[in-house]
C-alpha positions in Angstrom: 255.7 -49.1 -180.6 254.1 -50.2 -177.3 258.0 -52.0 -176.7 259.7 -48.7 -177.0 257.6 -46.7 -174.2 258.1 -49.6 -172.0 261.7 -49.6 -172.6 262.2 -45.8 -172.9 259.9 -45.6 -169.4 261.4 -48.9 -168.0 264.8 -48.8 -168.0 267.1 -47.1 -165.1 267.6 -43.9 -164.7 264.1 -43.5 -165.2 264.1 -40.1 -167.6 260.8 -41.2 -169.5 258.6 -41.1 -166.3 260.7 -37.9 -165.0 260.4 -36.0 -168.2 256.4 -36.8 -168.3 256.2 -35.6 -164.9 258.0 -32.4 -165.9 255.3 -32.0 -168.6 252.5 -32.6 -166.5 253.9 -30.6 -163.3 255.3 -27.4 -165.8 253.9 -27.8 -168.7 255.1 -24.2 -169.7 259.0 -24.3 -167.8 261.5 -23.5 -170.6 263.3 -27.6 -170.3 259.3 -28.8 -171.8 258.9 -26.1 -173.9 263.0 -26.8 -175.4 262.1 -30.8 -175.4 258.7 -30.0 -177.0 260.7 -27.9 -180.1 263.2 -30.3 -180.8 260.8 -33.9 -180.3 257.4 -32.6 -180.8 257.9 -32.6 -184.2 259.8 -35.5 -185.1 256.9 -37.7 -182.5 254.1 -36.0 -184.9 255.7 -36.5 -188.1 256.9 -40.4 -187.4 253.7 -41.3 -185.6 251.4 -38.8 -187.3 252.1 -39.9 -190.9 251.7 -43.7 -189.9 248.3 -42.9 -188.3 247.3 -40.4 -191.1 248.5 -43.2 -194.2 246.8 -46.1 -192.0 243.2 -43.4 -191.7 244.0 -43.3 -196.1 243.9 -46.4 -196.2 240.5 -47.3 -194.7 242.6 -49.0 -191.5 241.9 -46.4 -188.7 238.7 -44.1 -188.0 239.2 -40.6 -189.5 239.2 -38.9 -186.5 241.8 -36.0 -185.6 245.6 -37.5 -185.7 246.4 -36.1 -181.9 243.2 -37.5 -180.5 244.4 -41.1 -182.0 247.9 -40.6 -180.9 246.3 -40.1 -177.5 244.4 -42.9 -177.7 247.5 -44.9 -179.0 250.0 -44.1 -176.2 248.1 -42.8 -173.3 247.7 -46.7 -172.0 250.9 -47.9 -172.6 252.3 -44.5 -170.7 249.8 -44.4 -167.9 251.0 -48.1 -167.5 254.5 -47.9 -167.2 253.8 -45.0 -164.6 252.2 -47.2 -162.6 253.9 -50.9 -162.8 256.5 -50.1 -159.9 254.3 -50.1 -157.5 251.5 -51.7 -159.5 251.9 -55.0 -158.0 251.4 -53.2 -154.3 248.5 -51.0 -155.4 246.7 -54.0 -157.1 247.8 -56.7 -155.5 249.2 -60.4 -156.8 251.7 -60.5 -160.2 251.5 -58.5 -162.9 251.6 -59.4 -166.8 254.7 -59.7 -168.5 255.4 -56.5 -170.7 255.5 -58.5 -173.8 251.4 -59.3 -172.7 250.7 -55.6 -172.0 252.6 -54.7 -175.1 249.9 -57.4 -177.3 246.6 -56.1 -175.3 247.1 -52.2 -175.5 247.6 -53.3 -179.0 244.8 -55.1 -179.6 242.8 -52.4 -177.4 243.9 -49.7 -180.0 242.8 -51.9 -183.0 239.7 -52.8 -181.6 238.9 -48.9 -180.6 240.5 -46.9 -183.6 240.2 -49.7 -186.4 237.7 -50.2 -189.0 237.5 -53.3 -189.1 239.1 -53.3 -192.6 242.6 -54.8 -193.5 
């Protein structure tokens, strides 16, 4: 999942970034509100029915499904934001996305798991 917002925030022309900056900017302007109808849904039912099976199952802390999806992607997203200029603002090289992919991962796991596999 983490390789998929990198690539869909990554790669030129940069529409991932631009359409999360829309969201945050103009939250209500009728291009988020038409991108909310038509993805919101399919993002909640995709990622919500993982996290909701994977909370069934004993895998994930039953807490509320948008507060774990939050928790899931907001890393990754607030990452991919920042990596242009990362290397400027924090100086020296920066990991390769396949490493940022595996920690963020293992960040979630070790926040939202239980432990129980």
């Amino acid at each position: 999942m983490y390789a998929l917002v990198a690539d869909s925030f990554g790669r030129e022309p940069r529409v991932g970034p631009a359409m999360f900056a829309e969201a945050v900017a103009r939250p209500a302007s009728p291009a988020m509100q038409s991108l909310l109808e038509h993805k919101g849904p399919q993002v909640l039912a995709v990622i919500g029915k993982w996290l909701t099976a994977e909370i069934r199952a004993g895998r994930v802390r039953d807490l509320p499904v948008p507060q774990l999806m939050q928790e899931l992607l907001a890393p990754m997203v607030i990452h991919m934001l920042l990596r242009p200029n990362a290397a400027n603002l924090f100086g020296g090289d920066l990991p390769d996305i396949d490493t940022v992919c595996d920690v963020f991962a293992d960040g979630f796991i070790r926040a939202a798991g239980t432990g129980s596999a």
